[in-house]
MDAnalysis code that builds the backbone (N, CA, C; Angstrom):
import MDAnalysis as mda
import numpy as np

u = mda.Universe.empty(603, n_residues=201, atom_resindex=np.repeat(np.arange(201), 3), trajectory=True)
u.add_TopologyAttr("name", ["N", "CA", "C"] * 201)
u.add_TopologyAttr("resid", np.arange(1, 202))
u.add_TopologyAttr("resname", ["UNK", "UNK", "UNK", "UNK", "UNK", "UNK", "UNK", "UNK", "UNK", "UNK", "UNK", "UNK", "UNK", "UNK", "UNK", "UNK", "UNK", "UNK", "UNK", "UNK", "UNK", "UNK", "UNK", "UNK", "UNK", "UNK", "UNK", "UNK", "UNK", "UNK", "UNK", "UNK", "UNK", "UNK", "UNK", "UNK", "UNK", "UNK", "UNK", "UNK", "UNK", "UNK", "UNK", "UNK", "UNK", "UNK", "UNK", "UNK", "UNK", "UNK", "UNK", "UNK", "UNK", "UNK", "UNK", "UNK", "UNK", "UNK", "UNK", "UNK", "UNK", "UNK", "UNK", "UNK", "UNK", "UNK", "UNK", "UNK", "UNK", "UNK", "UNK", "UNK", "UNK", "UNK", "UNK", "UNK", "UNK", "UNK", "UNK", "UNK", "UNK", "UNK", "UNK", "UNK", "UNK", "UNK", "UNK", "UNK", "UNK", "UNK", "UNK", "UNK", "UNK", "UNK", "UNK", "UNK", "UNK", "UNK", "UNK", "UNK", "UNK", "UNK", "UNK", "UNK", "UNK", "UNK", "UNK", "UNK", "UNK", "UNK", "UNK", "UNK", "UNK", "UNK", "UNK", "UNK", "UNK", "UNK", "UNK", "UNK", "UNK", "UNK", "UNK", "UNK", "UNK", "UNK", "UNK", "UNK", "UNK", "UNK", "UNK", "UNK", "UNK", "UNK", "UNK", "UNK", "UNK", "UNK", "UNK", "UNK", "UNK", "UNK", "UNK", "UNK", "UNK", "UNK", "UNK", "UNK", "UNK", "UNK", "UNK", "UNK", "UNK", "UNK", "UNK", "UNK", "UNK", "UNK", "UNK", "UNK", "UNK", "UNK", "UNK", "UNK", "UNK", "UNK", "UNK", "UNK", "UNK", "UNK", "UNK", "UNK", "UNK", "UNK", "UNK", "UNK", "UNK", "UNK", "UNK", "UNK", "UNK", "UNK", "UNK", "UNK", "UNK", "UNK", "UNK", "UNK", "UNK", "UNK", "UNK", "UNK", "UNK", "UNK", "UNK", "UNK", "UNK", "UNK", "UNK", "UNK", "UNK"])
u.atoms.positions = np.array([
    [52.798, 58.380, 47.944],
    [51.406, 58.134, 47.603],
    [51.286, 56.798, 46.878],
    [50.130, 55.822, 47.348],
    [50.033, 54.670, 46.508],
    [49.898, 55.042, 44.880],
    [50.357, 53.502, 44.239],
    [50.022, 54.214, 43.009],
    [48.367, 53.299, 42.942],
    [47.635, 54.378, 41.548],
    [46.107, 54.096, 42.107],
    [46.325, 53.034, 40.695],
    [44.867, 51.842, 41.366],
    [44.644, 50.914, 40.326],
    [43.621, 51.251, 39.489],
    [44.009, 51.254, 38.333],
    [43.273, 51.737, 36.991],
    [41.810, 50.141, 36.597],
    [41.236, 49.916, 38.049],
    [39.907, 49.403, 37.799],
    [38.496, 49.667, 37.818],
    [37.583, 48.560, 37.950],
    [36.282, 49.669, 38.185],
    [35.847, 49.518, 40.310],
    [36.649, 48.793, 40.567],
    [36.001, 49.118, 42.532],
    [37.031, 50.256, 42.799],
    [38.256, 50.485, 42.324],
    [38.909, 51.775, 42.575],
    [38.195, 53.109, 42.200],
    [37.419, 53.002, 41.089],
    [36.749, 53.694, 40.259],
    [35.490, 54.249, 41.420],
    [34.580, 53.079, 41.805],
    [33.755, 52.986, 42.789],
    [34.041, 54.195, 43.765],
    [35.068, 53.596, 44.475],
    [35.686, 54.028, 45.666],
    [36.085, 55.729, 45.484],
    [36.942, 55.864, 44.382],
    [36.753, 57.227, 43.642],
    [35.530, 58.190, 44.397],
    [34.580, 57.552, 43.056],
    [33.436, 58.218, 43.141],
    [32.966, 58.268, 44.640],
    [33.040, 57.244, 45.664],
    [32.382, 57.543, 47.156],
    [33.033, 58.583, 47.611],
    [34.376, 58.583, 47.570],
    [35.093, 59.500, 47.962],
    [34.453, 61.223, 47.665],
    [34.688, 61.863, 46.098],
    [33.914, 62.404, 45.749],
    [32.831, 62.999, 46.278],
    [32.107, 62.021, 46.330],
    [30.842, 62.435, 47.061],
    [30.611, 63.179, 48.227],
    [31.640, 62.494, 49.246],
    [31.558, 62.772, 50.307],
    [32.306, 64.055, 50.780],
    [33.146, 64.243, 50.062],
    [34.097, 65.381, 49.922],
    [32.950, 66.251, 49.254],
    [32.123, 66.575, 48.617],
    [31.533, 67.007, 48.148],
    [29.830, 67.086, 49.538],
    [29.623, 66.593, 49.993],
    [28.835, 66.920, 51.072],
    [29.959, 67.697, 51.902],
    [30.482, 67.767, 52.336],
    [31.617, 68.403, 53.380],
    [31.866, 69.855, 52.833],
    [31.671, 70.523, 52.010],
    [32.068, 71.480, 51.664],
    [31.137, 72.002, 51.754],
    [30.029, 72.400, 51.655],
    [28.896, 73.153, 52.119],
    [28.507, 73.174, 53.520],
    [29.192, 72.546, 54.352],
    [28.709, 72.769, 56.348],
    [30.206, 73.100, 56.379],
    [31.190, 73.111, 55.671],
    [32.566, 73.639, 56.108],
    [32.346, 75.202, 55.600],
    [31.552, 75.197, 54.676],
    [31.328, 76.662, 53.963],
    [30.283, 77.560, 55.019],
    [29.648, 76.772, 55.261],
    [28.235, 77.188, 56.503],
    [29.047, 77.376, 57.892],
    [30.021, 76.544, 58.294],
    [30.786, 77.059, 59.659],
    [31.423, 78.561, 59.124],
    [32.310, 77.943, 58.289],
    [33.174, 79.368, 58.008],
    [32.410, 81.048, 58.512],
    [31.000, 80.842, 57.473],
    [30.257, 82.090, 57.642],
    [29.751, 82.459, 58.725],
    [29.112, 81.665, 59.553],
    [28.953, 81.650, 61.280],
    [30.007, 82.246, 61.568],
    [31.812, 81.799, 61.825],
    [32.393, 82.244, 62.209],
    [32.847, 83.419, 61.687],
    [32.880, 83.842, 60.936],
    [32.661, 85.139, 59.733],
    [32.007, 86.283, 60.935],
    [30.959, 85.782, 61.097],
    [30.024, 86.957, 61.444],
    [30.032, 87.145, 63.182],
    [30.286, 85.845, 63.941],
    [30.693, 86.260, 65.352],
    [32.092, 87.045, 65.487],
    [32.679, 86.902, 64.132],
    [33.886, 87.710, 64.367],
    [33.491, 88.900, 63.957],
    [32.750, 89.158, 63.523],
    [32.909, 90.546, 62.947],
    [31.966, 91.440, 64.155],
    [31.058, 90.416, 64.944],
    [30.207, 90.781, 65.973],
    [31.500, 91.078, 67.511],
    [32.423, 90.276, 67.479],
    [33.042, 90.630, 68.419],
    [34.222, 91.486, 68.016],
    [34.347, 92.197, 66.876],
    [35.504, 93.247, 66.952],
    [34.380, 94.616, 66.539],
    [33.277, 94.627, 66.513],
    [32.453, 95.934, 66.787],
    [32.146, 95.804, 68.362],
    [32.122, 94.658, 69.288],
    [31.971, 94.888, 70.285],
    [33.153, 95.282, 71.285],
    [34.587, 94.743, 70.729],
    [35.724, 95.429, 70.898],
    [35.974, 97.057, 70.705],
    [35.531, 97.662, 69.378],
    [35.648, 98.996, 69.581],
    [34.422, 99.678, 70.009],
    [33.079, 99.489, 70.458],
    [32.418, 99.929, 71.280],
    [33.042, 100.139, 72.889],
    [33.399, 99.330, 73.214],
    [34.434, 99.046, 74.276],
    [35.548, 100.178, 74.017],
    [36.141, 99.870, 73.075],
    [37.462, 101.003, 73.236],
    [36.451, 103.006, 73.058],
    [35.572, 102.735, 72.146],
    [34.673, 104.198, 72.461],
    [34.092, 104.386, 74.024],
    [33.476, 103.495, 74.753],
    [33.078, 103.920, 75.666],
    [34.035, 104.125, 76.907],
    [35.460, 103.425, 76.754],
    [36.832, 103.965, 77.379],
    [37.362, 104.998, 77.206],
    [37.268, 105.572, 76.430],
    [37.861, 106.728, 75.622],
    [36.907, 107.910, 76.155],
    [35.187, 107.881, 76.117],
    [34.252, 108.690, 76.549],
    [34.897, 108.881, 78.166],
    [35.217, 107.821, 79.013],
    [34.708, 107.692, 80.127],
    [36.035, 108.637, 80.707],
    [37.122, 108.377, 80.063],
    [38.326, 109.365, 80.091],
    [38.017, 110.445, 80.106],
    [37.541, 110.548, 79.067],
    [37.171, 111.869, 78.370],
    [36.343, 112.838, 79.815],
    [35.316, 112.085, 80.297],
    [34.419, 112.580, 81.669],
    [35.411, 112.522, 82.438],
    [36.478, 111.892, 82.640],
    [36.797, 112.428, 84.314],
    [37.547, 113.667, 83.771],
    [38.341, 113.580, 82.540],
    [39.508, 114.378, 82.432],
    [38.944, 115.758, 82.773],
    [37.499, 115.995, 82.460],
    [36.161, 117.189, 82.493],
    [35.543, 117.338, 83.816],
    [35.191, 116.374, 84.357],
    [34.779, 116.294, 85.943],
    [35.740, 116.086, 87.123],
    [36.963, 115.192, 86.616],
    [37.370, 115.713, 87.735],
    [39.275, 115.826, 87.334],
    [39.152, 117.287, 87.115],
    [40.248, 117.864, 86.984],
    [41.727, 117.759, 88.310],
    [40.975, 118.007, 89.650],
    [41.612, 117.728, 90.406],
    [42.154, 116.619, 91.042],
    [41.981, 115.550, 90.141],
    [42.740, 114.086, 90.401],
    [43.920, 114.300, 90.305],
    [44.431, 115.308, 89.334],
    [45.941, 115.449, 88.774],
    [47.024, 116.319, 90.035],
    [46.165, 116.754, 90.552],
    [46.987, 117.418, 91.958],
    [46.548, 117.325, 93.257],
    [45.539, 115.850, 93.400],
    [45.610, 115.343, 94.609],
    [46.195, 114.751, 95.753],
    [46.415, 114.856, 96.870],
    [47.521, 114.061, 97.746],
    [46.587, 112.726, 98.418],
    [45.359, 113.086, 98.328],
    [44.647, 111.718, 98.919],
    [45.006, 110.770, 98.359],
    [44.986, 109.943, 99.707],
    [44.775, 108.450, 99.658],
    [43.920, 107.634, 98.988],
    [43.266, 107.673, 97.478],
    [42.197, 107.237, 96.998],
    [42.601, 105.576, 96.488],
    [43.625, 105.145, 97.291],
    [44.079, 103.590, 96.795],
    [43.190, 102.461, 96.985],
    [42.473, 101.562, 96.479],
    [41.775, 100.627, 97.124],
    [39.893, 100.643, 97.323],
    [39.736, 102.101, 96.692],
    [38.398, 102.526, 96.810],
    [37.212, 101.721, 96.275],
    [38.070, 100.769, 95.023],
    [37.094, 100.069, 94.349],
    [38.053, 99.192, 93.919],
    [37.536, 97.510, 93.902],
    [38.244, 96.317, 93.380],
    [37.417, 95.178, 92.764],
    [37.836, 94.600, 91.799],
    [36.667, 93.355, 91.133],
    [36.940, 92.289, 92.781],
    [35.999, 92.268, 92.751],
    [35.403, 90.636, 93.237],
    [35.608, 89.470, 92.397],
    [34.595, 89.655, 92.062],
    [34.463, 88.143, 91.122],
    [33.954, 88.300, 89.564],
    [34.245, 87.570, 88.525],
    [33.228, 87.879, 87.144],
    [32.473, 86.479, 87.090],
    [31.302, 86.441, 86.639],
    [30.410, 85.657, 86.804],
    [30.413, 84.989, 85.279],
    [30.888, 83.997, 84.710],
    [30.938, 83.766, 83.471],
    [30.326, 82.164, 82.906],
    [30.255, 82.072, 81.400],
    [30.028, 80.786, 81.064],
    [30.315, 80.760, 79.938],
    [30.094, 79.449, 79.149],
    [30.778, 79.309, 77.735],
    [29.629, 79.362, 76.677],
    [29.529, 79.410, 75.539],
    [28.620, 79.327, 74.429],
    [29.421, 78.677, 73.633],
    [28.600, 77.874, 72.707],
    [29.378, 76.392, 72.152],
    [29.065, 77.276, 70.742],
    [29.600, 77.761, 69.660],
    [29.456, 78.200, 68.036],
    [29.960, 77.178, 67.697],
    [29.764, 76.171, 67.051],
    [30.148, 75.865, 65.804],
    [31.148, 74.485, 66.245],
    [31.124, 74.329, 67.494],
    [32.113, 73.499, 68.076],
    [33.184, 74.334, 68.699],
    [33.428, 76.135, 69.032],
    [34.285, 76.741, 69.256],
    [33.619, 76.936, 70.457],
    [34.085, 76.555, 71.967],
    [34.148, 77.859, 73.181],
    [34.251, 78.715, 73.703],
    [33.690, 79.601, 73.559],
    [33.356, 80.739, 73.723],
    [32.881, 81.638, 75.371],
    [33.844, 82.135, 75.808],
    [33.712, 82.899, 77.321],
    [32.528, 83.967, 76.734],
    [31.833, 83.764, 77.809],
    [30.851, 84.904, 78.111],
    [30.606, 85.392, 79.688],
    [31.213, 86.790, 79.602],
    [30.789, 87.710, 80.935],
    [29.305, 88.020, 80.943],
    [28.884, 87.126, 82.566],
    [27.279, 87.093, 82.558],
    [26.805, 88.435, 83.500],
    [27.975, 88.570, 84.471],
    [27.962, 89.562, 85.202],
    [29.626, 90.020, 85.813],
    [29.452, 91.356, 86.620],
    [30.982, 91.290, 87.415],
    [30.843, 92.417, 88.500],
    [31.132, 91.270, 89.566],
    [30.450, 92.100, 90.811],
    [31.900, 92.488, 91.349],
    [31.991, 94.417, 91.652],
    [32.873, 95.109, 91.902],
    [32.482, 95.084, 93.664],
    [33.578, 95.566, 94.101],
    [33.669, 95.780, 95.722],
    [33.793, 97.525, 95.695],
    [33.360, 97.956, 96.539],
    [33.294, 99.621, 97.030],
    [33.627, 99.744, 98.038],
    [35.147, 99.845, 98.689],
    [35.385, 100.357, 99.974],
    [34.299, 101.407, 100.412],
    [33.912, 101.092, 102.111],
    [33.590, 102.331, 102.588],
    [34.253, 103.239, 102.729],
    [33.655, 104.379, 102.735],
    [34.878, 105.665, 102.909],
    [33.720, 106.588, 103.513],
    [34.553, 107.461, 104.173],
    [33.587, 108.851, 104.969],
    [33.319, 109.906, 103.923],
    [32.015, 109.978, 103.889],
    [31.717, 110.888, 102.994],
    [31.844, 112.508, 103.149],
    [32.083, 112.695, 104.307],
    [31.952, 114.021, 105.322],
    [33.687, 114.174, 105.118],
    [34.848, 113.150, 105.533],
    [36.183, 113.820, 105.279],
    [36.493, 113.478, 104.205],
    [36.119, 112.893, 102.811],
    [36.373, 113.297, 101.877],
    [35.871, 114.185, 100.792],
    [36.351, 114.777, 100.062],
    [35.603, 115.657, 98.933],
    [34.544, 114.871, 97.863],
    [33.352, 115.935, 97.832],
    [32.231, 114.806, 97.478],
    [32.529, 114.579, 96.010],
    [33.184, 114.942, 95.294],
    [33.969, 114.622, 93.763],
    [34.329, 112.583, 94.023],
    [34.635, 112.512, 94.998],
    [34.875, 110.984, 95.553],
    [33.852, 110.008, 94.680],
    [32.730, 110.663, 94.975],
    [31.490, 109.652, 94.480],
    [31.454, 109.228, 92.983],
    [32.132, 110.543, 92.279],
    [32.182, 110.324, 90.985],
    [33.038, 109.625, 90.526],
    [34.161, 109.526, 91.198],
    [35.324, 108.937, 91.187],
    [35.149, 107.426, 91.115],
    [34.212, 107.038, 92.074],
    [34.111, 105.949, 92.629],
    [33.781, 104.667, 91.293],
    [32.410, 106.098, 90.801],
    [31.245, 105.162, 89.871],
    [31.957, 105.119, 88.361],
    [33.174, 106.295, 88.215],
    [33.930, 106.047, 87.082],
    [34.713, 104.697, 86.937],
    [35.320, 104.267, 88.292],
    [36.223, 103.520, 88.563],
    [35.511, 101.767, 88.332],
    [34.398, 102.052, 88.645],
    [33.275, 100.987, 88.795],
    [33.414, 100.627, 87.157],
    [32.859, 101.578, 86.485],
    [32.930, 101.569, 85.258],
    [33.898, 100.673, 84.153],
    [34.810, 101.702, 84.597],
    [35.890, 101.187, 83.640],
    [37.000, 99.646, 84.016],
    [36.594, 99.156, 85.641],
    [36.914, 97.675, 85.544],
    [35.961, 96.949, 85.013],
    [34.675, 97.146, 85.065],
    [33.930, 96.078, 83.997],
    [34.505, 96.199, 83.041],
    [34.566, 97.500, 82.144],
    [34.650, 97.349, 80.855],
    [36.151, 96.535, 80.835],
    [37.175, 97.066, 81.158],
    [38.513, 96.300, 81.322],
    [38.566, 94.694, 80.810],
    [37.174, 94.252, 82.332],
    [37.367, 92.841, 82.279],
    [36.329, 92.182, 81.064],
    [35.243, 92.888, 80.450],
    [34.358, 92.605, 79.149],
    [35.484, 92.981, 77.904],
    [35.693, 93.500, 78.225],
    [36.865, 93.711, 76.851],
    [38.108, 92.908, 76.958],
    [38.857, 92.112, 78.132],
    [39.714, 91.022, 77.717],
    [39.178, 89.758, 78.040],
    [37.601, 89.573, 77.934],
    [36.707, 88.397, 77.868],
    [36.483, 88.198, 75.846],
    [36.162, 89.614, 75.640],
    [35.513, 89.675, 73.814],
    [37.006, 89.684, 73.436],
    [38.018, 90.241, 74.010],
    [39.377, 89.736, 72.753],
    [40.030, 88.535, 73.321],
    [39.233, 87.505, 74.009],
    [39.830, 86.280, 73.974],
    [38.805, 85.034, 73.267],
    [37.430, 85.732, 72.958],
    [36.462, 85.409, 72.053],
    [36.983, 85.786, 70.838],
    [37.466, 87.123, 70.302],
    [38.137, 87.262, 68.837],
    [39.391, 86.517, 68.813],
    [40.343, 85.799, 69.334],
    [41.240, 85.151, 69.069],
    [41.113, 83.626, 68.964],
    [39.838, 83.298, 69.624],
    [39.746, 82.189, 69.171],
    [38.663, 82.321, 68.041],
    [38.113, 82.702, 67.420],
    [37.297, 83.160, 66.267],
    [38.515, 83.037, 65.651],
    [39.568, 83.651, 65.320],
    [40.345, 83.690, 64.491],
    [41.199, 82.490, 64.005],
    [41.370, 81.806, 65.386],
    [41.937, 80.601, 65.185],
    [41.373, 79.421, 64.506],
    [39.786, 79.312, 64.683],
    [38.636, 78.457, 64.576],
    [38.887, 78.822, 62.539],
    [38.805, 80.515, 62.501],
    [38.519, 80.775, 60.990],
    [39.210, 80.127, 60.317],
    [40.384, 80.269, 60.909],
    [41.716, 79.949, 60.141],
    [42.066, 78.542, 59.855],
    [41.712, 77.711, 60.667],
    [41.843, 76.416, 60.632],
    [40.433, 75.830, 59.264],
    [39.350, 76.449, 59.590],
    [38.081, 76.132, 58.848],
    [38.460, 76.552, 57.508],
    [39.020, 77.542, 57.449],
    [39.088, 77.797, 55.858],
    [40.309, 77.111, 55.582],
    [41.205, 76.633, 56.041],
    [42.350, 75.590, 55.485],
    [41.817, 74.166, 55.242],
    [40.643, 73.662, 56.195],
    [40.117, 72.425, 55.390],
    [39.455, 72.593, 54.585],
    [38.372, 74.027, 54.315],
    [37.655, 74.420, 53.113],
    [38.514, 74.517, 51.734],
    [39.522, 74.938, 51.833],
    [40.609, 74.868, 50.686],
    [41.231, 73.641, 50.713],
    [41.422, 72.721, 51.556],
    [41.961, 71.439, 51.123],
    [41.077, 70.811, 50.678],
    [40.001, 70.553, 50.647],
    [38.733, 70.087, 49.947],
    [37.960, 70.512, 48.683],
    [38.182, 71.942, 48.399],
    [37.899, 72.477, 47.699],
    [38.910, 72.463, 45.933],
    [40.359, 72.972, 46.547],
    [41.743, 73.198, 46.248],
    [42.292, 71.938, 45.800],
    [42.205, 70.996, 46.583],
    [43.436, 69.752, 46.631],
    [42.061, 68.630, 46.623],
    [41.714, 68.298, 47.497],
    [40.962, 66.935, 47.329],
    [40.008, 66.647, 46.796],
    [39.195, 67.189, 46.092],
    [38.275, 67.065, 44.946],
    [39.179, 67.461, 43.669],
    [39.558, 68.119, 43.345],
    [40.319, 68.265, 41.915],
    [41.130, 66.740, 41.539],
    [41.714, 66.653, 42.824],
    [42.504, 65.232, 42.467],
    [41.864, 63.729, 42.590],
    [40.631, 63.809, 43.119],
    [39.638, 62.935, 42.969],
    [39.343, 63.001, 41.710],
    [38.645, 64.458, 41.481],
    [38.028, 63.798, 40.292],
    [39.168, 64.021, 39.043],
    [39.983, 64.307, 39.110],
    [41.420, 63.490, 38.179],
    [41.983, 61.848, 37.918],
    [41.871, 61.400, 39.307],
    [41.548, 60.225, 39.324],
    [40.824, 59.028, 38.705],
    [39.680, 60.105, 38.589],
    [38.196, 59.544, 37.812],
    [38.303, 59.079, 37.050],
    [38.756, 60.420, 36.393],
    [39.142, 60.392, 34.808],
    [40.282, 59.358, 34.213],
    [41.145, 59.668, 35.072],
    [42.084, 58.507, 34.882],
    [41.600, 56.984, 34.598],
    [41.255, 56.709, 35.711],
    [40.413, 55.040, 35.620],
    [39.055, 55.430, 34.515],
    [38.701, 56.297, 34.325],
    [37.640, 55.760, 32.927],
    [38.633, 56.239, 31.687],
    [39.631, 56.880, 31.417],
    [39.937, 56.502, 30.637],
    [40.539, 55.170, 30.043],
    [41.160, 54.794, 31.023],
    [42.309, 53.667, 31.198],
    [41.022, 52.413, 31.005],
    [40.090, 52.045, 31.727],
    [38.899, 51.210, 31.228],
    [38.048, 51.373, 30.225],
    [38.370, 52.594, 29.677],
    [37.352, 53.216, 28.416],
    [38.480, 52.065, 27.249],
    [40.466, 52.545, 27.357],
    [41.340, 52.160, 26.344],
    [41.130, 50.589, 26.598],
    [40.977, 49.900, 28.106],
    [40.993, 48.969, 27.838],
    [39.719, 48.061, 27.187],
    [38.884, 48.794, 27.245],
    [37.598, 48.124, 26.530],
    [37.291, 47.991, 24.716],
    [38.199, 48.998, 24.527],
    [38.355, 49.537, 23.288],
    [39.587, 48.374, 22.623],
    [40.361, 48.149, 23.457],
    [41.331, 47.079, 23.177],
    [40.887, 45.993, 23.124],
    [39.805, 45.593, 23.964],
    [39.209, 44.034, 24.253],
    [38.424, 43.744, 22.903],
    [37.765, 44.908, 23.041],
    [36.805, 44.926, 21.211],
    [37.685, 44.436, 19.804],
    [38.949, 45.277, 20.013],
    [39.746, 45.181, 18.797],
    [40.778, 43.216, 18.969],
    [41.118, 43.124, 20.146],
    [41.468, 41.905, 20.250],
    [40.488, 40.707, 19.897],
    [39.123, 40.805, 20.228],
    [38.078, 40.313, 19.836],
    [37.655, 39.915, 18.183],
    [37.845, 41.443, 17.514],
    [38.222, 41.439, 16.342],
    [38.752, 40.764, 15.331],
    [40.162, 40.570, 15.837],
    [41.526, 40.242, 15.203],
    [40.840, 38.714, 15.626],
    [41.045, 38.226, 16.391],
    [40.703, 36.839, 17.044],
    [39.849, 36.435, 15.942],
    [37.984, 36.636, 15.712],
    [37.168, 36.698, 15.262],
    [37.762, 36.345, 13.537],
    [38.289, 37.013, 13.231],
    [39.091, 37.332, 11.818],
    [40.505, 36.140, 11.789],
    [40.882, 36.045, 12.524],
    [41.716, 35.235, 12.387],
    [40.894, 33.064, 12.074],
    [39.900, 33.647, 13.065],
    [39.959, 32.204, 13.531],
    [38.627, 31.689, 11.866],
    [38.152, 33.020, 11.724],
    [37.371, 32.874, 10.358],
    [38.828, 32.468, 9.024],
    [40.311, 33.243, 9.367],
    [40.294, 32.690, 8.140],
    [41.151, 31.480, 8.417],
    [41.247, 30.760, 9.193],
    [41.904, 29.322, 9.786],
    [40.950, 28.701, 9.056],
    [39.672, 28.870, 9.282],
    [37.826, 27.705, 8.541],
    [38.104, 27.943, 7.567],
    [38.349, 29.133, 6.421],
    [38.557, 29.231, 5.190],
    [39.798, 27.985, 4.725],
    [41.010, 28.082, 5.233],
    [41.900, 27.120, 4.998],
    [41.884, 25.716, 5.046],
])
């Protein structure tokens, strides 16, 4: 680290510094909380997700019992297509958003299979959206986390480290110009006194 000069444009410079470090901490404090709260918005939308997986289990395990000792061929009945997505800008963070997600429905004969099929179908429908909305929102909570984490490490270096030692600094150079002014007075003094008693002589 340079060593700092104990003047008054260092002093100056100080204080700009200061300042500005001091505007910065209130929109670093204002991101933080934004990101605060989309996180906390996307891990209730994470376990809504894990409740309505858990329900949807819960219905077939109740409706359709006979999945567990079926020999049909039910492979392929339903597959994602495509997810329809875009980004949302928070805070300077990118953010995936599922806008839609269009599933495919094999045809199948409704007459040679058992009509339990249908339910099957719309469960299956189901639970790949949710699948693919739920590893869209936990790749939105990981970067939330990353964004937090980084934001509150410059909020604490600013907060923590670079204002404390600014304004240490401060202090430093006004003391050090406070002693040297105090010295100039007293050299002034002595001078003053001296050169009065040289005229006396």
């Amino acid at each position: 680290m340079a060593k700092l000069a104990l003047n008054k444009s260092t002093l100056n410079h100080e204080q700009q510094r200061l300042k500005s470090f001091r505007q910065f901490v209130p929109a670093l404090d204002l991101k933080r909380k934004q990101i605060l709260a989309a996180r906390l918005k996307a891990r209730r939308a994470l376990e809504e997700q894990e409740r309505q997986r858990r329900e949807i289990e819960t219905e077939v395990a109740l409706q359709l019992p006979m999945l567990a000792g079926t020999r049909l061929a039910l492979d392929g009945l339903v597959r994602l297509r495509k997810v329809h997505q875009r980004v949302d800008n928070l805070v300077g963070i990118q953010l995936p958003v599922v806008d839609a997600v269009d599933i495919d429905c094999q045809a199948y004969s409704r007459l040679a299979l058992p009509q339990w099929v249908d339910i099957l179908v719309a469960r299956l429908q189901q639970m790949i959206e949710l699948r693919v909305r739920h590893e869209v929102e936990q790749v939105r909570l990981e970067r939330l986390e990353a964004a937090l984490q980084k934001t509150t490490q410059r909020l604490n270096l600013f907060d923590k480290v670079l204002i404390p030692r600014t304004e240490a600094n401060i202090r430093r150079i006004r003391i050090a110009l406070s002693d040297a002014e105090r010295a100039g007075v007293v050299r002034a003094k002595f001078a003053k006194n001296k050169r009065a008693r040289m005229a006396v002589s």
